[in-house]
VOROLO-688126 format. One record per atom (N, C-alpha, C): residue number from 1; residue in one letter; atom name; x, y, z. Coordinates in nm, 2 decimals, padded with zeros to 4 digits, m for minus. Layout:
+-----+----+----+--------+--------+--------+
!   i ! aa ! at !     c1 !     c2 !     c3 !
+-----+----+----+--------+--------+--------+
! NUM !  a ! CA !      X !      Y !      Z !
...
+-----+----+----+--------+--------+--------+
//
This chain:
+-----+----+----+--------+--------+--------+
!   i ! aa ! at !     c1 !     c2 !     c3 !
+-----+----+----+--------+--------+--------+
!   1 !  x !  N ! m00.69 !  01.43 !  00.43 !
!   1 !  x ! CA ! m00.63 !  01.49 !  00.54 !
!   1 !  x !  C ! m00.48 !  01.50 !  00.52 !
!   2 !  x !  N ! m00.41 !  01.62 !  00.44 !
!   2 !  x ! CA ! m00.33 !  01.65 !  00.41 !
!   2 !  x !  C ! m00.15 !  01.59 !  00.52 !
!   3 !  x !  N ! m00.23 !  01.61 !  00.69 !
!   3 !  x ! CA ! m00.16 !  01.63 !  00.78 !
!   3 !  x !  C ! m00.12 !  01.47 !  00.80 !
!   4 !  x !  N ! m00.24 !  01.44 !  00.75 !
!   4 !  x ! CA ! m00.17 !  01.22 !  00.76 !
!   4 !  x !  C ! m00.08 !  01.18 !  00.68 !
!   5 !  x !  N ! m00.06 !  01.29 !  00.55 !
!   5 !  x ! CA !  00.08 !  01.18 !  00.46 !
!   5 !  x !  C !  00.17 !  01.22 !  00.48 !
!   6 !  x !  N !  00.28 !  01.07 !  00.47 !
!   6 !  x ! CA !  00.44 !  01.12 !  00.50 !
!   6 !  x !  C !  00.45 !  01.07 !  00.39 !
!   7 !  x !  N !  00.54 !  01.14 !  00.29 !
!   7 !  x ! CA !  00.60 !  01.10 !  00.15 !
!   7 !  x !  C !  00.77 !  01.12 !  00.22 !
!   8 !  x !  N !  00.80 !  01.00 !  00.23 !
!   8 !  x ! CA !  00.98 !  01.05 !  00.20 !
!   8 !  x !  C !  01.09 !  01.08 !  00.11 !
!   9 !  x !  N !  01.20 !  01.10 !  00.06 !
!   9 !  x ! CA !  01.24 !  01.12 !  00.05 !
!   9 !  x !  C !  01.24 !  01.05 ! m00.10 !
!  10 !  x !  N !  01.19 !  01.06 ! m00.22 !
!  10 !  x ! CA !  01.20 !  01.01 ! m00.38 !
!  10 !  x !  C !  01.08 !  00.92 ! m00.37 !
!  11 !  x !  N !  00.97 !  00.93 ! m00.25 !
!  11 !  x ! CA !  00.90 !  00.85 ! m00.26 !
!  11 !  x !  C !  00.78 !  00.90 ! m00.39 !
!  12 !  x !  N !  00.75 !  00.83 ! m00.47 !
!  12 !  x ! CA !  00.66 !  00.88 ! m00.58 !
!  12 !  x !  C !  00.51 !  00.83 ! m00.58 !
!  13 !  x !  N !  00.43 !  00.94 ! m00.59 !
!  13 !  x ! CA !  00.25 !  00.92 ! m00.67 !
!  13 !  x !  C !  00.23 !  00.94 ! m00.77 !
!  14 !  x !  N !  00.20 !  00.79 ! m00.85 !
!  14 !  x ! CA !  00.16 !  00.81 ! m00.96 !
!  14 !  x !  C !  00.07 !  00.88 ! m01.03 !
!  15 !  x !  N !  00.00 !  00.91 ! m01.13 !
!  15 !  x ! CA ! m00.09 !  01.03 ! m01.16 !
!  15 !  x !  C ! m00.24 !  00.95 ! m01.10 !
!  16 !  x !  N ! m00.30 !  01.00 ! m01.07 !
!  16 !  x ! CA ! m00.42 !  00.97 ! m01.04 !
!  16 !  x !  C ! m00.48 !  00.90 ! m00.96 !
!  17 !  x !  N ! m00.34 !  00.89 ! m00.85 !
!  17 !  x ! CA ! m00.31 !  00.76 ! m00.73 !
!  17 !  x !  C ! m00.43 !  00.82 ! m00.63 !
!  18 !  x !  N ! m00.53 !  00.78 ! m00.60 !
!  18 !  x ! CA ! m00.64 !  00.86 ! m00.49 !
!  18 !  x !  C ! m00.57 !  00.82 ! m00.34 !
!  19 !  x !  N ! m00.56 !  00.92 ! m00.22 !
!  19 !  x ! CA ! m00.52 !  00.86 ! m00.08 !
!  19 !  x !  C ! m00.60 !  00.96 ! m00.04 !
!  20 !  x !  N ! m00.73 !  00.77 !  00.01 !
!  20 !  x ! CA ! m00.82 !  00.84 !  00.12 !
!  20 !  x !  C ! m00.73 !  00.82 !  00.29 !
!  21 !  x !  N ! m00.66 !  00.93 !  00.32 !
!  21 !  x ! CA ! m00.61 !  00.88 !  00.45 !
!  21 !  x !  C ! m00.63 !  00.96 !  00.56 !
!  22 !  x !  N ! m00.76 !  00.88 !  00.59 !
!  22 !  x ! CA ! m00.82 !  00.90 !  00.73 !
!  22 !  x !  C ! m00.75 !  00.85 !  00.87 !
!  23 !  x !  N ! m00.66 !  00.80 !  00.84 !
!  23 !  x ! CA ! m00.56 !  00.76 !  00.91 !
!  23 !  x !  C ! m00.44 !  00.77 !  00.84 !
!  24 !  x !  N ! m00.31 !  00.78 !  00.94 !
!  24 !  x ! CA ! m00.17 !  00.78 !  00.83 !
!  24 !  x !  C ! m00.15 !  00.71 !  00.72 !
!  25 !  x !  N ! m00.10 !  00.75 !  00.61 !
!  25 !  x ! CA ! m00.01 !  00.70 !  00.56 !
!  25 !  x !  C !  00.10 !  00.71 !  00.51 !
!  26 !  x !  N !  00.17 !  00.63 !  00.54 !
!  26 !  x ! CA !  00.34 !  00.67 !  00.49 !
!  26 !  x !  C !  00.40 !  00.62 !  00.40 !
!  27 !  x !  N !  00.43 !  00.69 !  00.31 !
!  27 !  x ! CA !  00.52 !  00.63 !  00.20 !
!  27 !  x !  C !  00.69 !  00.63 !  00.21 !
!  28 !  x !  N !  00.75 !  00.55 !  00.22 !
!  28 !  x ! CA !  00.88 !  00.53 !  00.26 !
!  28 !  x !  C !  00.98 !  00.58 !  00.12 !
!  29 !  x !  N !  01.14 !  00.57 !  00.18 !
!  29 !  x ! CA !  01.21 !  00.62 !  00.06 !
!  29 !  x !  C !  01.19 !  00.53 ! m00.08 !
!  30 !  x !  N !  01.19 !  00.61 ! m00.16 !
!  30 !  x ! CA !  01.22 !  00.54 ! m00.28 !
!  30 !  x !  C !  01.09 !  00.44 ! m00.35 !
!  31 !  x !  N !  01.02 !  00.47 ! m00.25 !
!  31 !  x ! CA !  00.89 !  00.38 ! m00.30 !
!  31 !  x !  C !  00.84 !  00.43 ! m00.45 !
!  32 !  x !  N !  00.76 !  00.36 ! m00.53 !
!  32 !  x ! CA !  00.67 !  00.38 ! m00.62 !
!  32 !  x !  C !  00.58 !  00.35 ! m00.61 !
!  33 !  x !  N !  00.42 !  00.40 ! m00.63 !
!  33 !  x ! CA !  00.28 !  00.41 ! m00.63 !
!  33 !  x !  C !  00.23 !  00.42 ! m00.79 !
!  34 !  x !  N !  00.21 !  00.32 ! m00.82 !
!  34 !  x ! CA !  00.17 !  00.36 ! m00.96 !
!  34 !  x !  C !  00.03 !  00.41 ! m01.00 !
!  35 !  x !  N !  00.02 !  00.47 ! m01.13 !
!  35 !  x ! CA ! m00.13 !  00.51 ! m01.18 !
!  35 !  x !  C ! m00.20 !  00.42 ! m01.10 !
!  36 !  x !  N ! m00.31 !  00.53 ! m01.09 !
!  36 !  x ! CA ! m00.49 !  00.48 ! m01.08 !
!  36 !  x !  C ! m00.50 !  00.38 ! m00.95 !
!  37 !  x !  N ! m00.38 !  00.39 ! m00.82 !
!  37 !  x ! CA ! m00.36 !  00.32 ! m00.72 !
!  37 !  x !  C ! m00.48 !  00.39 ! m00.64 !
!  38 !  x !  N ! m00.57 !  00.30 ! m00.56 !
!  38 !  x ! CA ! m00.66 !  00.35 ! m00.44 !
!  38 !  x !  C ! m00.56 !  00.31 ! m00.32 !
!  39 !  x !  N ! m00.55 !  00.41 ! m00.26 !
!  39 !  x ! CA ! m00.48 !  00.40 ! m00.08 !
!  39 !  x !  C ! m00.57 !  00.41 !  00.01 !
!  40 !  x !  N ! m00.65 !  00.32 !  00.05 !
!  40 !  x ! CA ! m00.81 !  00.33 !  00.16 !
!  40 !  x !  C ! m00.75 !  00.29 !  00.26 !
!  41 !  x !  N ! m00.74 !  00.43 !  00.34 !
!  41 !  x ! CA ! m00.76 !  00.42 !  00.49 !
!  41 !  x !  C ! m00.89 !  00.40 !  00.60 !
!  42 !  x !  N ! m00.98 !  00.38 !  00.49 !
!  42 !  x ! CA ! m01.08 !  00.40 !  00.57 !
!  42 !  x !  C ! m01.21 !  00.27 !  00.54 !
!  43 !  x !  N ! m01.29 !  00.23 !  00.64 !
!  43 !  x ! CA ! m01.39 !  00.16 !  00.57 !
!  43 !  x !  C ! m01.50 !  00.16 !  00.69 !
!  44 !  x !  N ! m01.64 !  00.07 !  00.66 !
!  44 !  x ! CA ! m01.71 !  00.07 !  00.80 !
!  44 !  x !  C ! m01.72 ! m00.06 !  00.85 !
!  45 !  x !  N ! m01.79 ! m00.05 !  01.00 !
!  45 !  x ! CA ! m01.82 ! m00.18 !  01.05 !
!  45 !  x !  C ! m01.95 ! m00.23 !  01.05 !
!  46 !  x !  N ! m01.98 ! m00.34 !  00.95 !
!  46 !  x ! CA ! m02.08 ! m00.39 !  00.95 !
!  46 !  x !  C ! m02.17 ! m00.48 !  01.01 !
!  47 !  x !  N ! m02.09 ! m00.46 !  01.15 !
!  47 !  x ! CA ! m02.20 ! m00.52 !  01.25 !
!  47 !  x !  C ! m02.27 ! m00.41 !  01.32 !
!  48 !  x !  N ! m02.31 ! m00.31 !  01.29 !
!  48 !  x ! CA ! m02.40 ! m00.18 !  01.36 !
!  48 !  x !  C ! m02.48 ! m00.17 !  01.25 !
!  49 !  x !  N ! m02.58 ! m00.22 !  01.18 !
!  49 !  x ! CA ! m02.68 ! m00.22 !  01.09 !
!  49 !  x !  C ! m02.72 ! m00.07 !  01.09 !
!  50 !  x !  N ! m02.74 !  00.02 !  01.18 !
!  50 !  x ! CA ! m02.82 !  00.15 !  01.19 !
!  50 !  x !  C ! m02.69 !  00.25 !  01.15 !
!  51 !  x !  N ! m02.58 !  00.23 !  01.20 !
!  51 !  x ! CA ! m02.48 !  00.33 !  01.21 !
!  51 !  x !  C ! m02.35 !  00.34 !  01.11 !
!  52 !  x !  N ! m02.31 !  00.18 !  01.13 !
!  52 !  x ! CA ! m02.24 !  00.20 !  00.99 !
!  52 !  x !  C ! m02.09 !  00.25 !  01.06 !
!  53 !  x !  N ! m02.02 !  00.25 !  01.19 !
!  53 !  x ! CA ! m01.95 !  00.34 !  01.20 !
!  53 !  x !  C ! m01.82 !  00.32 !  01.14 !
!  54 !  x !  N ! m01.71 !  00.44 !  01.11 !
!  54 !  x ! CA ! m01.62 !  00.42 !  00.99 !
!  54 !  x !  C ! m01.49 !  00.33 !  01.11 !
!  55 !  x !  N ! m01.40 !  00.25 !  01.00 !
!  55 !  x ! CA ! m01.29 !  00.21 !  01.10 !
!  55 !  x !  C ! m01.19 !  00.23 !  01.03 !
!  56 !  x !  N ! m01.08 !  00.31 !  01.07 !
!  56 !  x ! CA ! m00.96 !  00.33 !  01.02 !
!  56 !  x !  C ! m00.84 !  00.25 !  01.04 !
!  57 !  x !  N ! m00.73 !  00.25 !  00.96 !
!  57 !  x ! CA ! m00.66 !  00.18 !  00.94 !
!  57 !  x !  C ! m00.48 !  00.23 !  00.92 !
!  58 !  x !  N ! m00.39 !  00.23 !  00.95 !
!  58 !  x ! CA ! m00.31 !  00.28 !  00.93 !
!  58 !  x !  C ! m00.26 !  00.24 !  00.78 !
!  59 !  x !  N ! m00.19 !  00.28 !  00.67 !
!  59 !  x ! CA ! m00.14 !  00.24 !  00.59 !
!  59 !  x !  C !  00.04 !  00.27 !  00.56 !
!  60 !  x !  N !  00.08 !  00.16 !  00.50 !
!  60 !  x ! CA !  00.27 !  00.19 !  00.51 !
!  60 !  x !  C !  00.32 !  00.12 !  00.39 !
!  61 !  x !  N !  00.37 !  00.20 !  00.31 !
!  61 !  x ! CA !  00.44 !  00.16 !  00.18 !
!  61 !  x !  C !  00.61 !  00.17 !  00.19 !
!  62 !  x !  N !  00.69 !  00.01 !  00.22 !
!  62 !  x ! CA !  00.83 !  00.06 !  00.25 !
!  62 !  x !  C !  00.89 !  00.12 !  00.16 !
!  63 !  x !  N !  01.05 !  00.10 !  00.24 !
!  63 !  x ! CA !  01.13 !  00.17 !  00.08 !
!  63 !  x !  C !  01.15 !  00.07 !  00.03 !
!  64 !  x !  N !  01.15 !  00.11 ! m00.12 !
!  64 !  x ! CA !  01.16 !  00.09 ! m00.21 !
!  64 !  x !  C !  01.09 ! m00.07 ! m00.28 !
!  65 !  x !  N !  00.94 ! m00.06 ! m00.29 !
!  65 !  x ! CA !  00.82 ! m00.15 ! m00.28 !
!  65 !  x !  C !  00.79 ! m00.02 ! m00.41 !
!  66 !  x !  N !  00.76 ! m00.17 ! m00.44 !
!  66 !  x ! CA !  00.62 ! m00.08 ! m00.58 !
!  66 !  x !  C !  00.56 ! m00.13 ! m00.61 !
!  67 !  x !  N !  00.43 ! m00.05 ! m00.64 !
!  67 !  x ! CA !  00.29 ! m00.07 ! m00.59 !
!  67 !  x !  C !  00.19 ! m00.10 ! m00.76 !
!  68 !  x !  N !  00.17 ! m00.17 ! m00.83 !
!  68 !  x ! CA !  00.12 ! m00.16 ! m00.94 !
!  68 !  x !  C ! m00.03 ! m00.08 ! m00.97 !
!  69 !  x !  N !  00.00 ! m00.06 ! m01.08 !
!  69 !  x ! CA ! m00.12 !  00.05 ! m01.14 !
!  69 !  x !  C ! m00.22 !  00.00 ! m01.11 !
!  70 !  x !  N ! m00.33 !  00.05 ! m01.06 !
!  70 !  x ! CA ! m00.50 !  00.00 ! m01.01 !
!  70 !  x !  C ! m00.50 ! m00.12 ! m00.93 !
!  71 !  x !  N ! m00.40 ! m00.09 ! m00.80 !
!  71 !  x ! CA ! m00.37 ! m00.19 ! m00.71 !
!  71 !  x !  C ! m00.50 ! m00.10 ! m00.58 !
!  72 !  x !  N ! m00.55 ! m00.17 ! m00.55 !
!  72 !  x ! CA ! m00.65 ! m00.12 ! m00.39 !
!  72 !  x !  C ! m00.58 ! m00.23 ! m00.29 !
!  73 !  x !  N ! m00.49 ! m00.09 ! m00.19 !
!  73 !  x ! CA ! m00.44 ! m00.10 ! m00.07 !
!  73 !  x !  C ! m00.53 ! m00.12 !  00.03 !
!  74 !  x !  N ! m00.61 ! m00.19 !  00.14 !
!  74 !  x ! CA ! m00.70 ! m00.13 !  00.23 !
!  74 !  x !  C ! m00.63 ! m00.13 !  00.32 !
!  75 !  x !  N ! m00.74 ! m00.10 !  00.41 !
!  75 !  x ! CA ! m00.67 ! m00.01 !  00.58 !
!  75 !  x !  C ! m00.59 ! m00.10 !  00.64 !
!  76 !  x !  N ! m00.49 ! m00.05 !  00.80 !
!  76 !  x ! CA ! m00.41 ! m00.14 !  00.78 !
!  76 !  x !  C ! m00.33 ! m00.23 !  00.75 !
!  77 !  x !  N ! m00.31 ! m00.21 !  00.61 !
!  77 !  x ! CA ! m00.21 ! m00.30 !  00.54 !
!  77 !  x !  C ! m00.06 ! m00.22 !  00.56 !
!  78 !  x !  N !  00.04 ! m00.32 !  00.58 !
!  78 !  x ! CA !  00.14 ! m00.27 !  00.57 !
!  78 !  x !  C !  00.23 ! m00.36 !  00.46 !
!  79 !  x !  N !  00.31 ! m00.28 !  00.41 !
!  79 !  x ! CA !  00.35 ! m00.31 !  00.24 !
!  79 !  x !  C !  00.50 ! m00.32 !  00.29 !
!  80 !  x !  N !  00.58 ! m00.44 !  00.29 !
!  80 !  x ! CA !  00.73 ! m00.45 !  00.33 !
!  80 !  x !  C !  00.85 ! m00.36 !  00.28 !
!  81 !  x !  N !  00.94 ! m00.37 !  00.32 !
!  81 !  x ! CA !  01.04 ! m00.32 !  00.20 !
!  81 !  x !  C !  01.06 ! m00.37 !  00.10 !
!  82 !  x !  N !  01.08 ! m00.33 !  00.00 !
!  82 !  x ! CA !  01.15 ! m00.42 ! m00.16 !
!  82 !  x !  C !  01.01 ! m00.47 ! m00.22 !
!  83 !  x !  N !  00.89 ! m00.49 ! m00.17 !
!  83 !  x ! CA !  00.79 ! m00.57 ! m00.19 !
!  83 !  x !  C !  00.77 ! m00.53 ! m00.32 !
!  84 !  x !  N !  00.65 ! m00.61 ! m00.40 !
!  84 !  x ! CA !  00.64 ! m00.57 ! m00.52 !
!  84 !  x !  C !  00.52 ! m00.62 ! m00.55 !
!  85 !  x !  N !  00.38 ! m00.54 ! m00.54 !
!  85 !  x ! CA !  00.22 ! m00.57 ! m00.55 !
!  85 !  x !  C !  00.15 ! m00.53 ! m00.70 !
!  86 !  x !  N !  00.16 ! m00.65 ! m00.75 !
!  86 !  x ! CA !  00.11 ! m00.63 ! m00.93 !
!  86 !  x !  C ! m00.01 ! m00.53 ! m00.95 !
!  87 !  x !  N ! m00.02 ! m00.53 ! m01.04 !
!  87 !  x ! CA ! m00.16 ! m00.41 ! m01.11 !
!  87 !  x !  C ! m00.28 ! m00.50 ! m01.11 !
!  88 !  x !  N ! m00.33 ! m00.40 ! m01.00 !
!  88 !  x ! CA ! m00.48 ! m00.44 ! m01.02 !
!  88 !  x !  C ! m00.50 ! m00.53 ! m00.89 !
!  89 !  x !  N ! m00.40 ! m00.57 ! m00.82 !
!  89 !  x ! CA ! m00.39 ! m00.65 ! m00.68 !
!  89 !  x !  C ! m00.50 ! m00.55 ! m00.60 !
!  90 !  x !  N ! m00.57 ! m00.63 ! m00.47 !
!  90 !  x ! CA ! m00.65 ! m00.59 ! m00.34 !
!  90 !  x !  C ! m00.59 ! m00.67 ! m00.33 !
!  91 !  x !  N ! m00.50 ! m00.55 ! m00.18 !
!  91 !  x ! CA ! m00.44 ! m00.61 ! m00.07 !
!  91 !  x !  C ! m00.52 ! m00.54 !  00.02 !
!  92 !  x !  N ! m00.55 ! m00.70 !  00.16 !
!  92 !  x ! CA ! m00.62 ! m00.69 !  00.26 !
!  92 !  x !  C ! m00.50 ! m00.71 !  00.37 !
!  93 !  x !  N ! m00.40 ! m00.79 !  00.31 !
!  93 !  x ! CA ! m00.33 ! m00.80 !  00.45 !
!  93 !  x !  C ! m00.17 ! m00.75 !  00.45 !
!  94 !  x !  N ! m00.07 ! m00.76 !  00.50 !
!  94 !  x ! CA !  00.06 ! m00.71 !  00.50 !
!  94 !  x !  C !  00.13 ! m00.82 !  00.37 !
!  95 !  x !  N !  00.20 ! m00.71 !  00.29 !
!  95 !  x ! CA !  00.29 ! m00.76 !  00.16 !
!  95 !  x !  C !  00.45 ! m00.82 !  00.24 !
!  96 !  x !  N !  00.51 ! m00.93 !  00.26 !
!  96 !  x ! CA !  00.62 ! m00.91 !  00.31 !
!  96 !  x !  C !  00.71 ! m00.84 !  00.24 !
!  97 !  x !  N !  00.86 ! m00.84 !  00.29 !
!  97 !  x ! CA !  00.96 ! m00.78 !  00.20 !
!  97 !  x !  C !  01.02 ! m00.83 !  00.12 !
!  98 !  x !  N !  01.08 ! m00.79 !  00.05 !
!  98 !  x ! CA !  01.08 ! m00.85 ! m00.08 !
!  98 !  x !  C !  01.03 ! m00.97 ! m00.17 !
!  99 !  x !  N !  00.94 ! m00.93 ! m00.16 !
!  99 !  x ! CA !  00.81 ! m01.04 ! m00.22 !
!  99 !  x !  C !  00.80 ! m01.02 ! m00.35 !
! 100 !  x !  N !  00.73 ! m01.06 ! m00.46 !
! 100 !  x ! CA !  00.65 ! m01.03 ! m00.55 !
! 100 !  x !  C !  00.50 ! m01.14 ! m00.52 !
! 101 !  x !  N !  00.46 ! m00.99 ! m00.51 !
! 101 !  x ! CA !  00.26 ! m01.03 ! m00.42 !
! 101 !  x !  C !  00.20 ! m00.99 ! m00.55 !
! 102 !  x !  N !  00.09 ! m01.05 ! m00.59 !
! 102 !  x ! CA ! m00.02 ! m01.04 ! m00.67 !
! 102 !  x !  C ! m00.14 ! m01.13 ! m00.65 !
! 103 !  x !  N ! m00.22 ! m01.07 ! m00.71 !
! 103 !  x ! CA ! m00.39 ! m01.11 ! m00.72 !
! 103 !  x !  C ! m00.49 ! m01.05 ! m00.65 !
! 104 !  x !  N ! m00.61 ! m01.12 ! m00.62 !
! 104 !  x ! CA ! m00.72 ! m01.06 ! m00.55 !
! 104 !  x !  C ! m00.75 ! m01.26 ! m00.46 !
! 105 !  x !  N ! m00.74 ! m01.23 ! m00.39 !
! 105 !  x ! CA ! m00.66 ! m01.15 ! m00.28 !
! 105 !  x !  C ! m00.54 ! m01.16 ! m00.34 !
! 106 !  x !  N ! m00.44 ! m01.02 ! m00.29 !
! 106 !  x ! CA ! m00.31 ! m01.05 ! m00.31 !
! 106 !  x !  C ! m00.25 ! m01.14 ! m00.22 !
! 107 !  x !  N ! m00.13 ! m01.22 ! m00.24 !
! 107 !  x ! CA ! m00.09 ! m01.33 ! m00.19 !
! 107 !  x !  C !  00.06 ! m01.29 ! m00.26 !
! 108 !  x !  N !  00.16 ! m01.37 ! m00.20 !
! 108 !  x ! CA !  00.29 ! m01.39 ! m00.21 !
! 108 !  x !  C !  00.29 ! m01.48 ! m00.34 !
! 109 !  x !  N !  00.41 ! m01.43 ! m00.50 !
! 109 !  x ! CA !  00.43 ! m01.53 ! m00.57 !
! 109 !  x !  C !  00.53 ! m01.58 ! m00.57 !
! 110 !  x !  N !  00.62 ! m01.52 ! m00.50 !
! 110 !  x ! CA !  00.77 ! m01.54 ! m00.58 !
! 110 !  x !  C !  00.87 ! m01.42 ! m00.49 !
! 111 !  x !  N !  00.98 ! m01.43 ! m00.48 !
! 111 !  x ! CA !  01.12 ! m01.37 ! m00.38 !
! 111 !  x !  C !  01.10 ! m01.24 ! m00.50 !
! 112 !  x !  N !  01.16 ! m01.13 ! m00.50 !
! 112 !  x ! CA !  01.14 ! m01.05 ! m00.56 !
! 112 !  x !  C !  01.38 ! m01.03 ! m00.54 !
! 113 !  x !  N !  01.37 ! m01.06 ! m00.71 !
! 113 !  x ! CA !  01.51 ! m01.01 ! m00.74 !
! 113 !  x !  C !  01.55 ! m00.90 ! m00.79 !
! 114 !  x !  N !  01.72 ! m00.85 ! m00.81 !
! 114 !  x ! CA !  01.75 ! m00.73 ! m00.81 !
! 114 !  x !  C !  01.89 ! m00.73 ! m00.83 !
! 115 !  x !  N !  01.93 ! m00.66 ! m00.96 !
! 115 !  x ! CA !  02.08 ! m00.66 ! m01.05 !
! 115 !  x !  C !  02.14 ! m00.48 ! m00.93 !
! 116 !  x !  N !  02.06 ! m00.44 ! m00.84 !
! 116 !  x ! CA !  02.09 ! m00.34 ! m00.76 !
! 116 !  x !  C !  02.17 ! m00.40 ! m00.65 !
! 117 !  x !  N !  02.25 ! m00.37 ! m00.58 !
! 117 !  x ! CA !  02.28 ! m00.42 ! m00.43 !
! 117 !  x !  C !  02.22 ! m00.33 ! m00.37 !
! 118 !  x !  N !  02.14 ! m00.35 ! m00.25 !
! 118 !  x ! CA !  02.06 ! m00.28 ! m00.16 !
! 118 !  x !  C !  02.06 ! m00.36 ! m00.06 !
! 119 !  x !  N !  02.07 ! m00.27 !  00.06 !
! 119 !  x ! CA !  02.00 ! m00.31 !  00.18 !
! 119 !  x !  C !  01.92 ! m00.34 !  00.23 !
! 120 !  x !  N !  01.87 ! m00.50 !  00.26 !
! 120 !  x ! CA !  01.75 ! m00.52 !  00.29 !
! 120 !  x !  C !  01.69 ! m00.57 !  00.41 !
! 121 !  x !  N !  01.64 ! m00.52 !  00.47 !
! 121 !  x ! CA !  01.59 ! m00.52 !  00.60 !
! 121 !  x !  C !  01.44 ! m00.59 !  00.67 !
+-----+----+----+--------+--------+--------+
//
């Protein structure tokens, strides 16, 4: 659903980045998304055995967070500013800011540093 993504302003998709977004997602300034990233806005509830019905999720990539190659975002997650989610991470819950998050589950490793001065919020 073309009408759900907000790319702002240098925000980048990597090649082959899939966004199922059945609900918003926004990618904030300056962000990066790297290769072969899944962005799942969507999934179902498995307490209706017969029905299955789908539940959506908002998704938010701040500025300037980057997102590692064959990282799976799920619904709901929101990704901080500055954050920084290794390759190959499933994130189920919110990345803080300026973090460096990795694994399955993704988890916080370490303050995420920077020879930039930036604003961080």
């Amino acid at each position: 659903m073309p009408w759900h993504l907000t790319l702002e302003h240098r925000a980048c998709l990597g090649e082959r980045v899939e966004v199922y977004n059945l609900a918003p997602v926004a990618l904030r300034e300056r962000c990066v998304v790297a290769q072969h990233t899944y962005l799942c806005g969507g999934t179902h509830s498995l307490n209706d055995l017969e029905l299955l019905p789908v539940l959506v999720g908002e998704i938010e990539i701040g500025a300037d967070a980057f997102v590692g190659a064959r990282a799976l975002i799920l619904p709901g997650v929101k990704i901080g500013p500055g954050a920084v989610i290794g390759a190959g991470a499933v994130v189920s819950r919110d990345a803080p800011a300026w973090m460096v998050c990795a694994g399955n589950p993704c988890r916080p490793v370490k303050p995420r540093t920077t020879d930039t001065p930036v604003a961080r919020s």
